[in-house]
C-alpha positions as a Markdown table, in Angstrom:
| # | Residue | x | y | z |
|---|---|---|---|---|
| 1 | Unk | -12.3 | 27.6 | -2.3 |
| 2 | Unk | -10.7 | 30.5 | -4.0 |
| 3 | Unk | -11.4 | 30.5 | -7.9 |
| 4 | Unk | -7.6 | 30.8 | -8.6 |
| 5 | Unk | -7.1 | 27.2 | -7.1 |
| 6 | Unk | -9.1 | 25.9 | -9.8 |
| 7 | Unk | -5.7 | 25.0 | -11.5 |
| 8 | Unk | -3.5 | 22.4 | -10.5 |
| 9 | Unk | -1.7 | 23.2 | -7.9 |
| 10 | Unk | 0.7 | 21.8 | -4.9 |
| 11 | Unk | 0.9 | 24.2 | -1.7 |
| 12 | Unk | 2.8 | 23.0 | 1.7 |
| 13 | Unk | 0.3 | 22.8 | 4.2 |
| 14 | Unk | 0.8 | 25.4 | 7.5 |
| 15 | Unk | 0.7 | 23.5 | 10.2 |
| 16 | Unk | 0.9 | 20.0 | 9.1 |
| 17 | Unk | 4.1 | 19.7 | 7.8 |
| 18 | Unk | 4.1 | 18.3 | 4.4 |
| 19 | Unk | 3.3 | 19.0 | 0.7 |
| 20 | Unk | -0.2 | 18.8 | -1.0 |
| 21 | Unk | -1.5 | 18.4 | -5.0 |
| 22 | Unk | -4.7 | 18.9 | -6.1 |
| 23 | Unk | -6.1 | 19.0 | -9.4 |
| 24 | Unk | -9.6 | 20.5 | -10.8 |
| 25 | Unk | -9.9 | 16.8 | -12.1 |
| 26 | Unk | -8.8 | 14.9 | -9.7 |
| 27 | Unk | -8.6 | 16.6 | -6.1 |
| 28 | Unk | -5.9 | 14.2 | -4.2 |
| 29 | Unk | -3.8 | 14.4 | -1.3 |
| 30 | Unk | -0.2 | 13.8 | -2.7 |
| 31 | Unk | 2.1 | 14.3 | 0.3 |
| 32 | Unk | 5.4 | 15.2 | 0.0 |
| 33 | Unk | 7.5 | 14.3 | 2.8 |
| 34 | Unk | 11.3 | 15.8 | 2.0 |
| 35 | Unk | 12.4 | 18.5 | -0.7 |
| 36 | Unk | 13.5 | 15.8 | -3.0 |
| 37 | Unk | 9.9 | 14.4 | -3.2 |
| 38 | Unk | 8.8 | 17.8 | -3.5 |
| 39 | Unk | 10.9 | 17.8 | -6.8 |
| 40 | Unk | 9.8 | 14.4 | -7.9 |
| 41 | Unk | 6.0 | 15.5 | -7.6 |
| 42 | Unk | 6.7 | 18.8 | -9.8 |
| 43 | Unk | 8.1 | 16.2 | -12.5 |
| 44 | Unk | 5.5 | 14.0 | -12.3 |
| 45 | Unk | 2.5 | 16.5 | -11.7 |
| 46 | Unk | 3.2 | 19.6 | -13.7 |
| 47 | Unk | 1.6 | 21.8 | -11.1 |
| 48 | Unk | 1.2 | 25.5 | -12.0 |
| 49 | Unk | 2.3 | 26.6 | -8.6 |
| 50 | Unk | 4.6 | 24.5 | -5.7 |
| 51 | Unk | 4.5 | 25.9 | -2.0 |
| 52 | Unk | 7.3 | 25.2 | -0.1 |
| 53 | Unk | 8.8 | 25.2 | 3.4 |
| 54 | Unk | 12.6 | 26.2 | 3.8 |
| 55 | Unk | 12.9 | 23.7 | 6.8 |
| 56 | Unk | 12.5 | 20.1 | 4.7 |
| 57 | Unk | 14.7 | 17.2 | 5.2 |
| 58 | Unk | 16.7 | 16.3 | 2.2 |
| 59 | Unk | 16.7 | 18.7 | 0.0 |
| 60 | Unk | 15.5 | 22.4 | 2.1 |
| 61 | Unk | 13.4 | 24.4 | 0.3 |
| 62 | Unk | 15.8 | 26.9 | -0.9 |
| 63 | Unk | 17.1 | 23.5 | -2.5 |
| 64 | Unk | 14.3 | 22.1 | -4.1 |
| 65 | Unk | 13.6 | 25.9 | -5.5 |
| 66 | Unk | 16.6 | 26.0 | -7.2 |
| 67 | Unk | 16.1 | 22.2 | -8.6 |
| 68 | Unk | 12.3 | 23.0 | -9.6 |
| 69 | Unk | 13.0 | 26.2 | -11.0 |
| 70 | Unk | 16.3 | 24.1 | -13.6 |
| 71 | Unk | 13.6 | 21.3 | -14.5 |
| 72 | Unk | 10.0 | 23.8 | -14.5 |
| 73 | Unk | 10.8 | 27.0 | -15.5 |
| 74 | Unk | 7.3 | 28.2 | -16.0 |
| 75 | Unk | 6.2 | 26.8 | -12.4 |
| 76 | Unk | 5.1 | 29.6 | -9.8 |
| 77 | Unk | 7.6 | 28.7 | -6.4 |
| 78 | Unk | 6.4 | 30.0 | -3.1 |
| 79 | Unk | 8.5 | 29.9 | -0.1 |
| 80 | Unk | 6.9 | 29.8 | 3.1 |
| 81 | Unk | 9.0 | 30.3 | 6.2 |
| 82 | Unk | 9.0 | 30.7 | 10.0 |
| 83 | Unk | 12.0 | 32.9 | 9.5 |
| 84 | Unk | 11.0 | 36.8 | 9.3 |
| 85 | Unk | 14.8 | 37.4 | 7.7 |
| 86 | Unk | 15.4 | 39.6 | 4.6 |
| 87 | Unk | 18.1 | 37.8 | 4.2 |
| 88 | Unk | 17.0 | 34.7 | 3.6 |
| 89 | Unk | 13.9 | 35.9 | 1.2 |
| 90 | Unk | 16.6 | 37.8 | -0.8 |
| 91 | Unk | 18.4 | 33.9 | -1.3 |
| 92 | Unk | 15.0 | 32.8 | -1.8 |
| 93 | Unk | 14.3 | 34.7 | -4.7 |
| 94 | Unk | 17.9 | 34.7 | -6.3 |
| 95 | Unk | 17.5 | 31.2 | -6.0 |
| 96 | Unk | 14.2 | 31.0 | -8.0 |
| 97 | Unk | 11.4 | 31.7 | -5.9 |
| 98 | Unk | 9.0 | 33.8 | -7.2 |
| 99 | Unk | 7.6 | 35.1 | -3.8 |
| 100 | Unk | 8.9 | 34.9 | 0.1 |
| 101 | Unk | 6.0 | 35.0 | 3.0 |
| 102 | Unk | 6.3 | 34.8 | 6.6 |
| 103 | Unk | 4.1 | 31.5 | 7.7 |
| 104 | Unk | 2.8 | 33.9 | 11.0 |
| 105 | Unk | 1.4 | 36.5 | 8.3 |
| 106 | Unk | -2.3 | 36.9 | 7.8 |
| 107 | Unk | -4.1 | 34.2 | 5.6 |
| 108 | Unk | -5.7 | 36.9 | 3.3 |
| 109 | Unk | -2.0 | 37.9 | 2.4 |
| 110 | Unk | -1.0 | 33.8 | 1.4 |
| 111 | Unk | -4.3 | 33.7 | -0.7 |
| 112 | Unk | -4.1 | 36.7 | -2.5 |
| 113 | Unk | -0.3 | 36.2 | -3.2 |
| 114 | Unk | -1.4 | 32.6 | -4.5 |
| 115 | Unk | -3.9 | 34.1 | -6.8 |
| 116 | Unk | -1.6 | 36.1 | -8.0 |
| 117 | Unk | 0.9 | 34.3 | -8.8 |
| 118 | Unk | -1.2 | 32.1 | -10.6 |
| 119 | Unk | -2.6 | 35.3 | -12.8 |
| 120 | Unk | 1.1 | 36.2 | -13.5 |
């Protein structure tokens, strides 16, 4: 585990599809299913940095950026997308994300942009 994840954190899995927490205390699995839950975990977890997919039911994630970013100004947003479009990482960060990565990009580049975000 990288020592940035330390912190709490949430982060939308890769390949599986939904949203996980985990805490240095308490390591769970707290799966977020739509945007809107995605929002309701921020409230209720206080993460230090969400992960998000733009495809979500509900609320997308450009969405639940843009709610997350109103209600937790201070929490690190990451928007991972299928979509390679400048256009759409230019809404992302206008609407409050803090950084825009291709899902097909190398791991080492999601890491280190994790870490730091979490340094920042």
């Amino acid at each position: 585990m990288h020592p940035e994840f330390s912190r709490r954190n949430c982060w939308k899995k890769r390949r599986g599809g939904s949203t996980q927490c985990l805490t240095a205390t308490n390591p769970a699995r707290l799966p977020a299913s739509n945007g809107e839950e995605a929002v309701e975990r921020v409230l209720e977890l206080k993460p230090d940095l969400v992960i998000l997919d733009v495809t979500m039911p509900v609320l997308n994630g450009l969405q639940a950026a843009r709610k997350i970013r109103s209600i937790a100004p201070r929490v690190k947003i990451l928007i991972l997308s299928m979509h390679d479009s400048p256009q759409l990482a230019s809404e992302a960060l206008r609407l409050g994300a803090d950084a825009y990565l291709i899902k097909s990009g190398p791991q080492v580049q999601l890491l280190e942009t994790i870490a730091n975000l979490l340094r920042s």
